[in-house]
TIMI-2910 file (N, C-alpha, C, CB; in pm, 1 decimal, decimal comma, always signed):
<rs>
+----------+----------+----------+----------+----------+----------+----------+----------+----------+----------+----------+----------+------+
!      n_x !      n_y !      n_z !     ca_x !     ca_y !     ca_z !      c_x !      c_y !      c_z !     cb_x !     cb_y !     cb_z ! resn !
+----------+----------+----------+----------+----------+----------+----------+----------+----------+----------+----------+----------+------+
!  -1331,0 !   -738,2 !   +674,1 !  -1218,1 !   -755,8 !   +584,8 !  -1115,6 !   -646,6 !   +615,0 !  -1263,0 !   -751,7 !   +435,4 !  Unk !
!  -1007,0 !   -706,6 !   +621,6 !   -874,5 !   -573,3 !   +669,0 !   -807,1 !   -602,8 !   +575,7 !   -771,4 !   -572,3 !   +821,7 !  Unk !
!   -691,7 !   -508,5 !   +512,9 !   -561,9 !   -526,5 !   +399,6 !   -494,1 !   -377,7 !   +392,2 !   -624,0 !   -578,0 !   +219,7 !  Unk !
!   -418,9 !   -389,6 !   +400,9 !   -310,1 !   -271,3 !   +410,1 !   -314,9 !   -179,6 !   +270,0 !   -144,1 !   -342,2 !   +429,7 !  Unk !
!   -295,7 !    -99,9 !   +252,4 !   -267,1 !    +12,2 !   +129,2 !   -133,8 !    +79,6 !   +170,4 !   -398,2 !   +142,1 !   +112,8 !  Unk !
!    -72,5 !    +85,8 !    +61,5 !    +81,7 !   +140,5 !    +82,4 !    +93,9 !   +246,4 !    -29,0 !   +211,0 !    +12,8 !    +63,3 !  Unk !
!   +119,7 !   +397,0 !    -25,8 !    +74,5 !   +488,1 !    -98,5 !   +169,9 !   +557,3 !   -108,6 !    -26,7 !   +545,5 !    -65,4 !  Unk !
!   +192,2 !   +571,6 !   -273,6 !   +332,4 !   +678,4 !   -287,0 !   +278,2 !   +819,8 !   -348,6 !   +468,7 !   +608,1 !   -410,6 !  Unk !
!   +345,6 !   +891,2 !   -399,2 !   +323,0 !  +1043,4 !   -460,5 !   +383,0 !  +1036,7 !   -627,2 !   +427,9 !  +1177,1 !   -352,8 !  Unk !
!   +410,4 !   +872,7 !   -678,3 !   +451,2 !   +892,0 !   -802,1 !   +406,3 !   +731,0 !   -837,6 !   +618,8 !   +949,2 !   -820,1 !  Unk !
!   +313,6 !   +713,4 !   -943,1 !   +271,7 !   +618,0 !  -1034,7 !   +404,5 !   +520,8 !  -1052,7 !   +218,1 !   +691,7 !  -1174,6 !  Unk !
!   +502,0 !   +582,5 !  -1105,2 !   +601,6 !   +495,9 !  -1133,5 !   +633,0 !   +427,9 !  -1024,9 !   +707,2 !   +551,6 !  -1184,7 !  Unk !
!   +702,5 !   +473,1 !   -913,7 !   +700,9 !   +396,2 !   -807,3 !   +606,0 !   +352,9 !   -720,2 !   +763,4 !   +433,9 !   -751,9 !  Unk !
!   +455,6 !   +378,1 !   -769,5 !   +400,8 !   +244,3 !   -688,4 !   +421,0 !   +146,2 !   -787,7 !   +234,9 !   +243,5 !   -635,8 !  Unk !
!   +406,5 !   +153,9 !   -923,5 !   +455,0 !     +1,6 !   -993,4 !   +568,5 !    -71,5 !   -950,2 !   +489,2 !    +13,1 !  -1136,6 !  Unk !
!   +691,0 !     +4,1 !   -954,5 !   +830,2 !    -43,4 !   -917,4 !   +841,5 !   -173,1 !   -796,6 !   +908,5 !    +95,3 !   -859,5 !  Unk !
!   +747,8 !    -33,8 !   -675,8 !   +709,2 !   -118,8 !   -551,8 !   +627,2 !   -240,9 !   -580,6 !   +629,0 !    -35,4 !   -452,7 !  Unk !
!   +530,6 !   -215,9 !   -672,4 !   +451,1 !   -374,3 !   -665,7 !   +537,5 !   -469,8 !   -715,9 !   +309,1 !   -392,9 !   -758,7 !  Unk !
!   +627,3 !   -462,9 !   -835,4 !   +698,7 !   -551,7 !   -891,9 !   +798,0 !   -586,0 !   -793,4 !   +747,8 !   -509,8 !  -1014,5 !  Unk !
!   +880,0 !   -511,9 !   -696,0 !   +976,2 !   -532,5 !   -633,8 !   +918,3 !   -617,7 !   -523,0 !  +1044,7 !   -415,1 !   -603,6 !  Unk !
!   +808,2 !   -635,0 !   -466,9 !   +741,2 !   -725,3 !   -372,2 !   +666,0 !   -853,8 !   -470,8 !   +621,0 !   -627,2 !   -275,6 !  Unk !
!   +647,4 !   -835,8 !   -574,7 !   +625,5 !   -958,6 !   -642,2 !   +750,1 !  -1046,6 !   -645,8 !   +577,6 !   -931,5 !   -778,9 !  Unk !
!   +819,0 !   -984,3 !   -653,4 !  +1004,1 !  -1086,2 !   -687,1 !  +1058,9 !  -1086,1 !   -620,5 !  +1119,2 !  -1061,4 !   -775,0 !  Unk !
!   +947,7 !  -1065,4 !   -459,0 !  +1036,3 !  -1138,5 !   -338,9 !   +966,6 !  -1207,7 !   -300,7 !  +1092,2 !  -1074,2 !   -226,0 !  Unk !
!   +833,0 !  -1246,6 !   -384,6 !   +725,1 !  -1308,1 !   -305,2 !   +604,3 !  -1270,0 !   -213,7 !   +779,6 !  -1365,4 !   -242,2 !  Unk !
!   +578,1 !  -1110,2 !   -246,4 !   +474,1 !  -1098,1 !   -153,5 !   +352,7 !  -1087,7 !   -258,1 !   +493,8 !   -967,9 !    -46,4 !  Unk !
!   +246,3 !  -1156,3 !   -220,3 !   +110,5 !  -1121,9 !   -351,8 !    +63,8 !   -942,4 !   -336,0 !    -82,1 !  -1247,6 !   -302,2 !  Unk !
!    +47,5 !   -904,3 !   -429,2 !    +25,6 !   -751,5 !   -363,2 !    -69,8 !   -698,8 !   -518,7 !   +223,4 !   -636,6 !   -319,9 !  Unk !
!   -115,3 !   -598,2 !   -520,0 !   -237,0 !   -570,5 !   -653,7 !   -176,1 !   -411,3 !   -641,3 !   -465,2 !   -602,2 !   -613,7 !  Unk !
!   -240,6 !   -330,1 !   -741,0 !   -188,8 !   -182,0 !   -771,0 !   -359,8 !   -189,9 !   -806,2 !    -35,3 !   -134,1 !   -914,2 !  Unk !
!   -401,8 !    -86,3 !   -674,5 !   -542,0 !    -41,8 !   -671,5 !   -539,3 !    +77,0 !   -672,2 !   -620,7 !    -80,2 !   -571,6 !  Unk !
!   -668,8 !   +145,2 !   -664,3 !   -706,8 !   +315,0 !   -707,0 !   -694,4 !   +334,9 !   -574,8 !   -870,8 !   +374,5 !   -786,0 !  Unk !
!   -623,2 !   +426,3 !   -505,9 !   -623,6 !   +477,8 !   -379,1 !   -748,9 !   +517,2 !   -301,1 !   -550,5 !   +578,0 !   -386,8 !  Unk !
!   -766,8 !   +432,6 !   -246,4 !   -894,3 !   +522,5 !   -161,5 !   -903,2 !   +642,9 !   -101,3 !   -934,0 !   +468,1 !    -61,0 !  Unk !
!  -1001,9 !   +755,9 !   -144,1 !  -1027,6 !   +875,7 !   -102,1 !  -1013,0 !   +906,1 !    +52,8 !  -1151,0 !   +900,6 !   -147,2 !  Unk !
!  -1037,4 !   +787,3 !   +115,4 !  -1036,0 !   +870,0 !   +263,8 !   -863,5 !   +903,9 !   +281,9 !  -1107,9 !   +749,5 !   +421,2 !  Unk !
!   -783,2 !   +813,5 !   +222,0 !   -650,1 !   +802,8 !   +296,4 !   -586,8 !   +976,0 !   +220,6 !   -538,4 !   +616,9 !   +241,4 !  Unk !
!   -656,3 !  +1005,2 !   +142,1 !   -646,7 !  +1141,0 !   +107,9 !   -469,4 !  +1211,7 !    +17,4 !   -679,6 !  +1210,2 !   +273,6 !  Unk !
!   -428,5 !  +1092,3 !     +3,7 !   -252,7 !  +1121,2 !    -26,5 !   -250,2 !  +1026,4 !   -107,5 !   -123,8 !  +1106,4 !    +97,6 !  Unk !
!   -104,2 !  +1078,6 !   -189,5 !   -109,2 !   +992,0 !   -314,4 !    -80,4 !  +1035,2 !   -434,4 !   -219,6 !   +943,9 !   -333,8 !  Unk !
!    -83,5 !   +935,3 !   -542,8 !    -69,0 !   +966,8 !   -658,1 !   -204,8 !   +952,5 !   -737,9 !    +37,1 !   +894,4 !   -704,3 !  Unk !
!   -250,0 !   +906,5 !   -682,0 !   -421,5 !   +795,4 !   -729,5 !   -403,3 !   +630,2 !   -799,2 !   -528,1 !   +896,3 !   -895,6 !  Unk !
!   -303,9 !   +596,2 !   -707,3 !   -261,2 !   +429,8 !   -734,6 !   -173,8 !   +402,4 !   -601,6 !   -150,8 !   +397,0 !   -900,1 !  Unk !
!   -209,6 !   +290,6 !   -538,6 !   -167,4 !   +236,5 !   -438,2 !    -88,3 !    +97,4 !   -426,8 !   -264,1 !   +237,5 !   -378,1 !  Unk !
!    -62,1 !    +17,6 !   -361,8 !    -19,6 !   -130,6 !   -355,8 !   -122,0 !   -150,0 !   -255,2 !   +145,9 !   -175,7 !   -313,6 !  Unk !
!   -166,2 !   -294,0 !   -247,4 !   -303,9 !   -354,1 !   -132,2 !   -151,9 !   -461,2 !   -121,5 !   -532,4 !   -440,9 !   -211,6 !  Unk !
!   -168,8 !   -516,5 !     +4,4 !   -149,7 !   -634,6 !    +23,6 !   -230,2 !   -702,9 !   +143,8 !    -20,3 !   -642,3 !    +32,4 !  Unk !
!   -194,2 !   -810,5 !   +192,9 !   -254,0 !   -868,5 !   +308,1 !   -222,3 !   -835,8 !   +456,5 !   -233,1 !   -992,0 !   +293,9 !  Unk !
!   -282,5 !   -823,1 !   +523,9 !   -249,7 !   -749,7 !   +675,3 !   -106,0 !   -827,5 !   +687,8 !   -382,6 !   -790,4 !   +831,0 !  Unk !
!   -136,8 !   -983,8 !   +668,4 !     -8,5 !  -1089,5 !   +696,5 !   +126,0 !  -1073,4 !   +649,7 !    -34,5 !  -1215,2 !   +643,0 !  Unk !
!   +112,3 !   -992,8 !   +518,3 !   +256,2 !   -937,0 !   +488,2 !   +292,5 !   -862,2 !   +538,4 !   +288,9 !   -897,2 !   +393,1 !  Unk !
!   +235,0 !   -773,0 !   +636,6 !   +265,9 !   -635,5 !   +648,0 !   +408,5 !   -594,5 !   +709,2 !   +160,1 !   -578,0 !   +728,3 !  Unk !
!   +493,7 !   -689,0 !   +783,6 !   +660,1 !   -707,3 !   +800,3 !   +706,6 !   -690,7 !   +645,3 !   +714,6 !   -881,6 !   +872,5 !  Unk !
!   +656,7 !   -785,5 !   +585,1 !   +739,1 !   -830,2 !   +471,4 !   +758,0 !   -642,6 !   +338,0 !   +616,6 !  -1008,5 !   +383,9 !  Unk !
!   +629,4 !   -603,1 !   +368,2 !   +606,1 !   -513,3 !   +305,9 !   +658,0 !   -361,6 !   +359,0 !   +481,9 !   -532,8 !   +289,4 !  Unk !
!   +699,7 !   -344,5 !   +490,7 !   +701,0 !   -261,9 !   +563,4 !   +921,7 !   -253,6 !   +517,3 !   +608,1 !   -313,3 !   +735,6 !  Unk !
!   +955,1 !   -382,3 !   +507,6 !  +1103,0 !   -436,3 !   +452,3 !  +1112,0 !   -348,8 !   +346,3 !  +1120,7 !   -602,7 !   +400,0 !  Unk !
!  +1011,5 !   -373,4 !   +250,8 !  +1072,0 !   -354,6 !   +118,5 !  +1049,6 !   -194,3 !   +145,9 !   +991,8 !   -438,2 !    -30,5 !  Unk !
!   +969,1 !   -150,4 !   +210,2 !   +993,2 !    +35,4 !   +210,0 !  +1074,8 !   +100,0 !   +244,9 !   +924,9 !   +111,0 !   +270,1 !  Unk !
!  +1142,1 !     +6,0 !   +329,1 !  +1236,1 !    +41,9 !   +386,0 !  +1354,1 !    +67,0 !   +279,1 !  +1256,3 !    -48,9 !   +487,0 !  Unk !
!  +1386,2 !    -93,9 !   +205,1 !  +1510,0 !   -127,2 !   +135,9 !  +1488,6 !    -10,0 !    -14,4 !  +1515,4 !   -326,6 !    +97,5 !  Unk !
!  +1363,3 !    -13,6 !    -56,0 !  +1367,0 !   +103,7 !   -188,0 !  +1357,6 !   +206,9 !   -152,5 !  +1270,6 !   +108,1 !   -290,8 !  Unk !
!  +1335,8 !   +279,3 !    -32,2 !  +1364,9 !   +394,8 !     +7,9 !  +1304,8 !   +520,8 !    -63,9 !  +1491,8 !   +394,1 !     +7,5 !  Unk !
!  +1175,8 !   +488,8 !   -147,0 !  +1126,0 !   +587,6 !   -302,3 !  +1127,0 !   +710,7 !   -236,1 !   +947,7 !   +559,0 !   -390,0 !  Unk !
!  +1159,9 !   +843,4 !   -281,4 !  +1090,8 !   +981,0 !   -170,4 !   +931,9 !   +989,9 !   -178,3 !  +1149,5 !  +1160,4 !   -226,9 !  Unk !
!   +902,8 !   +983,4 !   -314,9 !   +777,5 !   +951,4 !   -291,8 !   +664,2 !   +865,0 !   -213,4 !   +770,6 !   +937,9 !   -362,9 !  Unk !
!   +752,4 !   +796,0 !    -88,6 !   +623,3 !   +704,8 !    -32,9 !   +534,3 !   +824,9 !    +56,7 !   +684,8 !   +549,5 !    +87,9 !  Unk !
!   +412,8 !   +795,4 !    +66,0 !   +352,9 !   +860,4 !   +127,3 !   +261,4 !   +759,4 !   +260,9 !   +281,6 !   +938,0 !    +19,9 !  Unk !
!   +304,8 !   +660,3 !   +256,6 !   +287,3 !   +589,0 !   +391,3 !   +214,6 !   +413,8 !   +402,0 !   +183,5 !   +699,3 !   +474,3 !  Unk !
!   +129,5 !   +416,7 !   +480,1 !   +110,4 !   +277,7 !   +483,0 !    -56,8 !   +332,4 !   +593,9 !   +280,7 !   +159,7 !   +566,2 !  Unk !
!   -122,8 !   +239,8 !   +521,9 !   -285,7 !   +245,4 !   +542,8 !   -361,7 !   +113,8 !   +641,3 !   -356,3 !   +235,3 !   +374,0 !  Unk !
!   -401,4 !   +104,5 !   +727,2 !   -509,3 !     +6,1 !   +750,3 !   -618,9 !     -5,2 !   +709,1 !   -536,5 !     -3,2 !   +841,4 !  Unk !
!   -667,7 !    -73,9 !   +599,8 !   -811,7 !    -48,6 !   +553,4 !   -922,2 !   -121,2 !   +589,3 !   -819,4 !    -55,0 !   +430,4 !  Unk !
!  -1021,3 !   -131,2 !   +706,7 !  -1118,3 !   -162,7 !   +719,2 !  -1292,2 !   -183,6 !   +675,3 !  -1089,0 !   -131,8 !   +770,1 !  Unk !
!  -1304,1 !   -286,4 !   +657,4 !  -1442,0 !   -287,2 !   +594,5 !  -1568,7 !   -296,8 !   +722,2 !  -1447,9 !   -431,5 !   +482,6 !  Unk !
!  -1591,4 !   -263,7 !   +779,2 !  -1728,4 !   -239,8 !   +875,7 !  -1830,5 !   -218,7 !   +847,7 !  -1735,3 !   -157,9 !   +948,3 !  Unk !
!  -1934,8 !   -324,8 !   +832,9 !  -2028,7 !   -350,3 !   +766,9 !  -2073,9 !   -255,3 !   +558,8 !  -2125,2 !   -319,7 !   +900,8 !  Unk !
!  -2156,8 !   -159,8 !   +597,0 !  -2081,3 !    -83,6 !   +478,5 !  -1971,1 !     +6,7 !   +427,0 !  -2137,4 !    -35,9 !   +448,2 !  Unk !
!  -1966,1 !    +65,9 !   +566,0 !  -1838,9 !   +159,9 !   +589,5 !  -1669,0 !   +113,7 !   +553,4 !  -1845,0 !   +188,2 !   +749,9 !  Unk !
!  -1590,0 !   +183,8 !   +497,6 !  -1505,7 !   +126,5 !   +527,5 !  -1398,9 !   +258,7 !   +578,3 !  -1475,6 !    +28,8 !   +416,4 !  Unk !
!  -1324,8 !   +186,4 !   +673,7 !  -1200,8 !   +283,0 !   +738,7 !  -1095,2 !   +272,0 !   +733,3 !  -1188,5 !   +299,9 !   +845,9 !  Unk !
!  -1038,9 !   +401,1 !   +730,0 !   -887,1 !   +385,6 !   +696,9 !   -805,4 !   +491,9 !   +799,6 !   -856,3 !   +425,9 !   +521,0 !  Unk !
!   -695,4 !   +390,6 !   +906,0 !   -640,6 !   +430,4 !   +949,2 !   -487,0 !   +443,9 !   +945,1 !   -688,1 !   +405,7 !  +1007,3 !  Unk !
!   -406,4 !   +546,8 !   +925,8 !   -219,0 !   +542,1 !   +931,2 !   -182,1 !   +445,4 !   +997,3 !   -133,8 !   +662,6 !  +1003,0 !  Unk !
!   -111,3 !   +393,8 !   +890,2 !     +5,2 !   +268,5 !  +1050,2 !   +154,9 !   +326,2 !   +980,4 !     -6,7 !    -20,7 !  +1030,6 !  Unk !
+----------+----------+----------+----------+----------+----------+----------+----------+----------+----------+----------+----------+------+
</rs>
């Protein structure tokens, strides 16, 4: 299982961000940041690898200072990994 994590340094704007990709159409959830990716506020956006243009747009267009980046999250058998994109 793969899905992106998109991670800011302020609660408010990861909500902002989830709502602002809901009302363009991307499905996206506000999850607990995973520990490995180590940055953050301790709330993230998940979306689907398949958005990841669509989502990579909107970081662009809200510009928050607080983003703190964009995650690959891998599930490998129990393990799971997380690499910067």
């Amino acid at each position: 299982m793969e899905y992106l994590v998109i991670s800011f340094r302020s609660r408010a704007h990861t909500v902002r961000f989830a709502e602002f990709l809901r009302k363009n159409g991307v499905y996206c959830q506000i999850i607990n940041t995973p520990k490995e990716a180590g940055v953050g506020c301790g709330l993230s956006v998940r979306v689907s690898v398949k958005d990841r243009s669509a989502a990579q747009k909107a970081a662009r267009i809200t510009d928050y200072a607080s983003f703190a980046g964009f995650f690959l999250v891998k599930t490998v058998g129990a393990k799971r990994v997380i690499k910067s994109i």
